[in-house]
C-alpha positions, 0 to 999 in steps of 0.5 A: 239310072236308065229309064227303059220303055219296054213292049212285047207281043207273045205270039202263041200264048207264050209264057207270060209268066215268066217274062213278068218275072223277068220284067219285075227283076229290075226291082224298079218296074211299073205296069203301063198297059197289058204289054207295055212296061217301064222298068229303071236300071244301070243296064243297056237296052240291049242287056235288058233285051237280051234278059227278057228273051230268055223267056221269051218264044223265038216268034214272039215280038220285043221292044226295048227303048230308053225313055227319052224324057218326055210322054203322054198317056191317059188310061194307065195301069200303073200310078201317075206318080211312078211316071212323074218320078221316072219320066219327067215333063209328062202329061196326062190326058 
C-alpha cells in the first residue's frame, strides 16, 4: 500500500462535500489541514487523481504525490499517530 499526499483549492465554492467523500473512500485517510489529505491505497496518483476529479469543478485546483517517506509538520488536524504509521521518519515540530 501507497501512501498519497493530496492538496486541492475549490476555486468558487465548489463541492466540498462531495470531494470529501470521495477523499474518505479509500477507507485509510487522514485530515492534515483544511485542504490537504493523506489517504493509503494500491491505486496510482493518477487513479487517485482521476477519482477526485469527478468531484471536482474544471477550474479548481488538484495535487496529488506518493509520500516519499519523510516530513515535518507542526499544527496538525489529524492524529500524530496515523502520520508515524504511514509516513515514517517524521517529525513534529
Amino acid at each position: 500500500m501507497k501512501c498519497y499526499i493530496i492538496s486541492y483549492d475549490l476555486r468558487h465554492g465548489g463541492n466540498y462535500t462531495a470531494l470529501i467523500n470521495a477523499i474518505k473512500g479509500y477507507g485509510t485517510w487522514a485530515r492534515i489541514t483544511e485542504s490537504t489529505w493523506a489517504v493509503v491505497t494500491q491505486q496510482t496518483a493518477i487513479q487517485v487523481a482521476n477519482n477526485l476529479l469527478i468531484s471536482m469543478d474544471g477550474n479548481d485546483r488538484l495535487f496529488v504525490i506518493k509520500s516519499g517517506g519523510e516530513a515535518a509538520f507542526r499544527g496538525i488536524i489529524c492524529e500524530e499517530s496515523w502520520l508515524q504509521k504511514h509516513i515514517p521518519n517524521n517529525s513534529n515540530y
